[in-house]
N, C-alpha and C positions, 0 to 999 in steps of 0.2 A: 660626514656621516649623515647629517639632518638631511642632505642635499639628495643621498642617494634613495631613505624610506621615504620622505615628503610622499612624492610625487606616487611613488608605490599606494599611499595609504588612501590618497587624493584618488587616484585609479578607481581601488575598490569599493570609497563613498559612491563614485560615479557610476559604477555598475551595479551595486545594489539601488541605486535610486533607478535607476534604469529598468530593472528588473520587480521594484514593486510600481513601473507607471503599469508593468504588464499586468500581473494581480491589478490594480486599480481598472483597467480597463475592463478586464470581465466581470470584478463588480458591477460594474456604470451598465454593462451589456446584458446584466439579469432580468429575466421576465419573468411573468408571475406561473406562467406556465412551466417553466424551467424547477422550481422550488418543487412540481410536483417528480421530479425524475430526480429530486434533492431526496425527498423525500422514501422514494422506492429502494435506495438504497439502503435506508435503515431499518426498513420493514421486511426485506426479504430474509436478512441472517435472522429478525427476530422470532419470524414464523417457522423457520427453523428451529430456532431453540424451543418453542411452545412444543413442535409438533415430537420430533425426535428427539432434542433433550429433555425437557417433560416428560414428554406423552409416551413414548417409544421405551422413554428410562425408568418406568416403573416396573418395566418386563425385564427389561435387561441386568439392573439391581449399579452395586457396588462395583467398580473397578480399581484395581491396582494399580498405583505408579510405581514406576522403577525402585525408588526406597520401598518399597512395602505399604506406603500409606494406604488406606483403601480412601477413596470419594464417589459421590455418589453421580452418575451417567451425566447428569445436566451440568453438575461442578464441570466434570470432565468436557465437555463439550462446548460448553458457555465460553471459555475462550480462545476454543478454534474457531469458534463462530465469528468473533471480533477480532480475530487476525485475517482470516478472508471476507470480514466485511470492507477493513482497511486498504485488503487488496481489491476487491472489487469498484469500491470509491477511487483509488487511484488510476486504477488503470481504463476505469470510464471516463475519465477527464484525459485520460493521457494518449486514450487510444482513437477511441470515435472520432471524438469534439477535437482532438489534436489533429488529427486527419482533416478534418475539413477545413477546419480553417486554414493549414497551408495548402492543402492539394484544390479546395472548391473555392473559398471564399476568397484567398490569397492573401489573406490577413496578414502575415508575413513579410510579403514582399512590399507592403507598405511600409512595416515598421522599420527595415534593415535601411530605407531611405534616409532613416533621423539616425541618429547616431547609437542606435540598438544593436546591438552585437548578436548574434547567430546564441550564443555561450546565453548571452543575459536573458535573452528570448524563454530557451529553454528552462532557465531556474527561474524565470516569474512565472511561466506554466505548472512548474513541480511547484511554485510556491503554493497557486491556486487549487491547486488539485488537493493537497492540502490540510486548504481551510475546507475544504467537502471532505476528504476523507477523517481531518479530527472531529468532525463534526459529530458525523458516524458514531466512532470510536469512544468518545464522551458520552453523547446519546445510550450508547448499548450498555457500556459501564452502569450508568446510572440506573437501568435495568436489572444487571447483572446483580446492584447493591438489593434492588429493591426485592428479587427474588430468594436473596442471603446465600448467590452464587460466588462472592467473592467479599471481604471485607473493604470498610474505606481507604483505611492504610493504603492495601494490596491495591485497589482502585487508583487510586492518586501517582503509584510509582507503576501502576502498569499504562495506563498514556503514554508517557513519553516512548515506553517499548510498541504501542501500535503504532500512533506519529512516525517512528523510524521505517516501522513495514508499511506503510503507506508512502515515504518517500521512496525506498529499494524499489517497490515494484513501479511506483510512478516514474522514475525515471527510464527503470525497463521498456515499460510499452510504449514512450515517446521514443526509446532507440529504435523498438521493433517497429513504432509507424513510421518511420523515415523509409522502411524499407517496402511496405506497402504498395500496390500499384492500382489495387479499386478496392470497393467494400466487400467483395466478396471474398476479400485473401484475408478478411476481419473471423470469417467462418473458423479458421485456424487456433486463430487468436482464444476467439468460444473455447473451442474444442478441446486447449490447453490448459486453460483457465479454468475448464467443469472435473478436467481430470486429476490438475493438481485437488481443486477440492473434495475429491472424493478418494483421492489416495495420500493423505497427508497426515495422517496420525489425527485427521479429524474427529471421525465416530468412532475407530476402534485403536487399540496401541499399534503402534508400527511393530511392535516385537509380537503379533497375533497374523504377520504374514509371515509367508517362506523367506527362509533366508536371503534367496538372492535380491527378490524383490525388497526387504528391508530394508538392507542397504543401499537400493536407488531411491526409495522412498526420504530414506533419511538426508540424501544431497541435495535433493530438493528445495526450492526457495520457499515454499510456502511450509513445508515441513523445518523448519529452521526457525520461520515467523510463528509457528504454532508451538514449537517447543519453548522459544522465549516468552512468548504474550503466556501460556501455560504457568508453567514455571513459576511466571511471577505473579501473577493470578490468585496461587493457590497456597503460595509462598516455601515453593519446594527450590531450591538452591542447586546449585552446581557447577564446577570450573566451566559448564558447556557453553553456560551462557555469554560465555566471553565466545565462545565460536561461532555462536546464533550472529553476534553484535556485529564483529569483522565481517564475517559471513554478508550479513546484510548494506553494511559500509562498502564494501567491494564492490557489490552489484549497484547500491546509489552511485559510487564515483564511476564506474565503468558504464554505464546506462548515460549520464550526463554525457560521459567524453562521447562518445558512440553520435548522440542522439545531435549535441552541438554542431561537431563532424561532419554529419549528414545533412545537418542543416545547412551549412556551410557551402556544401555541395551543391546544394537542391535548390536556393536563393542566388548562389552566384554562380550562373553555369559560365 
């Protein structure tokens, strides 16, 4: 029995160590210029919050959640803003910077030469994307606290639920870059990523559009990640959130297999 997990268990030291020399490398590759594109990520969802959860929310007043609670527009908003700040953080790392380095730099096709796996490759990327998107995520909470959009308690167990939508979607856009062919099929990418955030139960309830639309709205990845980071935010409860969770665990392990795969492909023709 010892004979046959040993070696299993040896396996997966091997590949986690593997998989943080990648993290470790893009450490070592930081420049100081880089920290300011670190930086713009957490400043654009908070200018949003100033401008339309604020600013925009003293016209608009109290909203309703689902139980009846009322909160007030910025509560309500403050943490859709840090659910697609999480998504934005990931899939800047996962998408761009993912892109270049196998298709320009061929970063890549070095590493698969030492004993790096296609597989370990891609989870030292999602690890690094990450520590950018908890970054975010942390950042904005403390915000969040400092505005008395959300309590400490609710702060401290709503991390770990952005952390997760920052990994879902980070793995997504390293599948969808493998598929990539220049930077202009990136335009798409945009163009997906501006409309989930504007139709995801971000600034208004999803039960304030037409029916049919609701219900596309509501299958949504980002509308999923908004209903959990929400939810626990505000401390409104419900079996859904167990659907948010899978939901998002589906799309991390499906985006890794996906994105591995292709790597696979794409490294060893």
């Amino acid at each position: 029995m010892v004979t046959l997990v040993l070696p299993r268990l040896v396996d997966v030291s091997a590949a986690s160590r593997r998989s943080a020399s990648v993290v470790e490398r893009n450490v070592a590759a930081l420049k100081s210029v880089y920290w300011l594109l670190l930086l713009s990520g957490f400043v654009e969802p908070l200018l949003y919050l100033l401008s339309i959860g604020v600013g925009v929310g003293t016209l608009v007043g109290d909203l309703p959640l689902p139980g009846g609670r009322l909160v007030s527009y910025a509560e309500f908003v403050a943490p859709a803003m840090l659910a697609s700040s999480a998504m934005t953080g990931a899939l800047s790392e996962t998408t761009f910077n993912f892109f270049g380095k196998m298709k320009y730099m061929k970063l890549y096709d070095g590493m698969i030469a030492t004993p790096v796996r296609p597989f370990e490759i891609a989870v030292g990327e999602l690890g690094w994307a990450m520590l950018r998107g908890s970054a975010y995520s942390a950042a904005f909470l403390g915000v969040m606290i400092a505005l008395d959009l959300t309590s400490v308690v609710h702060a401290l167990t709503t991390l770990p639920a952005a952390v997760l939508v920052g990994f879902a979607f980070g793995a997504l856009g390293m599948a969808i870059s493998t598929f990539m062919r220049s930077w202009q099929d990136f335009d798409l990418v945009a163009s997906a990523q501006f409309t989930l955030f504007l139709f995801s139960g971000t600034f208004v309830p999803a039960q304030a559009y037409p029916t049919l639309l609701h219900w596309l709205v509501e299958v949504t990845p980002l509308y999923r990640a908004v209903h959990l980071v929400r939810g626990i935010a505000l401390g409104t409860g419900g079996w859904l959130w167990l659907l948010d969770v899978l939901y998002l665990l589906a799309m991390l392990a499906a985006g890794l297999l996906v994105a591995s795969r292709r790597m696979g492909r794409l490294l060893y023709p």
